[in-house]
N, C-alpha and C positions, 0 to 999 in steps of 0.2 A: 365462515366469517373471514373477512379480510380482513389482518391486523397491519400490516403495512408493505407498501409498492415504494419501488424504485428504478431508476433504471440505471445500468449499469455497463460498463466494458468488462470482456471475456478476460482480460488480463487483471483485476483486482479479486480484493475478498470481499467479501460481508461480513458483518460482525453483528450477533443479535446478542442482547444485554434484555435479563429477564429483572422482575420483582424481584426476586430469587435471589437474586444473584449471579445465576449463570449464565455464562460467556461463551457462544459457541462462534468460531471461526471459520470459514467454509469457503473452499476456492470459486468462485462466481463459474469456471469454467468442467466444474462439476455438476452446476446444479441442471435437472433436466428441463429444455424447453418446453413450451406447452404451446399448442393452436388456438386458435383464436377460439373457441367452443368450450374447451378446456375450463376445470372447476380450478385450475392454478396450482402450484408446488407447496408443499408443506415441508420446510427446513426443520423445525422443533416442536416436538411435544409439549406442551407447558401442563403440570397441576392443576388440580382443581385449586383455584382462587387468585393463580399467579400467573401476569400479565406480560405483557413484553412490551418493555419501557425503553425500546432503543432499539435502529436498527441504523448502522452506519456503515456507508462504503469506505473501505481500506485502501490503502494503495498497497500491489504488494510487492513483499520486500526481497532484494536480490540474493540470491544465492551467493555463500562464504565466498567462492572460488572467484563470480564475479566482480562481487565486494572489494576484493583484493586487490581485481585487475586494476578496478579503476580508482584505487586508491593510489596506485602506483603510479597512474597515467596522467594524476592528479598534481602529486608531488614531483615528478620529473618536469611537468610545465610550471609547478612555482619553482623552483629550482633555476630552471633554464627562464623562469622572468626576472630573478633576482640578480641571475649571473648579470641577465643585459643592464640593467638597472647600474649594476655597481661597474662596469664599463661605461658607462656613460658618465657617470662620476667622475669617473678616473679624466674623461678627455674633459672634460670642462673643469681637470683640477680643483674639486670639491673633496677629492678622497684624506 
């Protein structure tokens, strides 16, 4: 039984949200492809009675290290937008 399709890039997650309650997250670039003949992937077992009430693409999320990088590549260009900012002030004697 097909409980739900999507289609997807090899860089996000999936996220399937049961009856249940349960959450399971899964790298897209994990999951095994199938042929066109193919009876399709089965991600989660579910209970007997309990349904799978959601299946959403994620985006996913950057690693600490990168996080960091570009938090700093971030604040270095507000920073150096502010500077010009408040030099422009200055010459149009507003400061």
């Amino acid at each position: 039984m097909l409980v739900a399709a999507t289609l997807v890039s090899e860089s996000g997650d999936l996220m399937l949200i049961t009856s249940g309650g349960v959450l399971i997250r899964t790298k897209v670039e994990q999951i095994r492809e199938t042929g066109r003949a193919a009876a399709g992937v089965r991600l989660i077992n579910l209970d007997e009675g309990e349904t799978l009430v959601s299946l959403e693409r994620v985006a996913e999320e950057p690693d600490e290290e990168n996080a960091e990088e570009n938090m700093m590549e971030n604040s270095e260009y507000t920073e150096s937008a502010n500077s010009s900012e408040n030099v422009l002030s200055e010459e149009n004697g507003e400061a």
